[in-house]
C-alpha positions in Angstrom: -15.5 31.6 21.9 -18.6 30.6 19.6 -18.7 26.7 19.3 -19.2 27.5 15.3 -16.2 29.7 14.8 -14.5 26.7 16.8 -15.6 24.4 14.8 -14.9 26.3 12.0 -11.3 27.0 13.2 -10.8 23.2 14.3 -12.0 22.7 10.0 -9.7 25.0 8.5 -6.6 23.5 10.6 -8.1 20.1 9.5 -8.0 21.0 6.0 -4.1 22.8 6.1 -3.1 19.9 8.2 -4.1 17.5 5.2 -2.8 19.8 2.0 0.8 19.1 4.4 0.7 15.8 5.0 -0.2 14.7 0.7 2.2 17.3 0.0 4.8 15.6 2.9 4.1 12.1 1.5 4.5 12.9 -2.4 7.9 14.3 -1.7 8.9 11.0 0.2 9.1 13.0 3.2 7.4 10.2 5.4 7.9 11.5 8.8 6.1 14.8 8.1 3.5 13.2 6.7 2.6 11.2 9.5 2.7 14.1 11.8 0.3 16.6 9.7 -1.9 13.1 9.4 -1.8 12.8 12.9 -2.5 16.7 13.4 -5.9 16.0 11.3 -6.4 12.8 13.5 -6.4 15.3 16.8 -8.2 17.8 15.4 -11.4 15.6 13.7 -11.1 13.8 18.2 -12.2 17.3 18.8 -15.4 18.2 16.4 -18.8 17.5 18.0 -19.5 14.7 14.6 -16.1 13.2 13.5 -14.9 13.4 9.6 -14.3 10.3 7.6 -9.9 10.0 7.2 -9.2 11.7 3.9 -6.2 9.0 4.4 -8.0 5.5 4.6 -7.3 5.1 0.7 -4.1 5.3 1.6 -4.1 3.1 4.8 -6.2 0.3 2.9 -3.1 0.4 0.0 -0.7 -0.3 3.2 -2.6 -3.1 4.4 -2.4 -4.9 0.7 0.7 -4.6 0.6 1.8 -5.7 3.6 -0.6 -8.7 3.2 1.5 -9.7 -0.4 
């Protein structure tokens, strides 16, 4: 296989993996979401350069609370 198209694959399973897991997470479905944000996790481990998390926002939000 072409290291583009797999890049490109490994992006567009990135990208459905993320629409899932903000779509898990605003319908308080909490388990789903972490496992479609752990799908983007596993996929961005396997690009040549990795993305920055789509979820830090939500990971620094986390933190402050937890630190109230």
């Amino acid at each position: 296989m072409d290291d583009n198209l797999t890049t490109r694959a490994i992006i567009e399973a990135m990208k459905d993996a993320e629409k899932k897991a903000w779509e898990a997470l605003a319908g308080y479905k909490f388990w789903m979401f972490g496992y479609h944000a752990g799908r983007w996790v596993n996929y961005n481990k396997l690009l040549p350069k990795s993305l920055p998390n789509p979820f830090k926002d939500a990971v620094t939000l986390a933190r402050q609370k937890r630190a109230q």
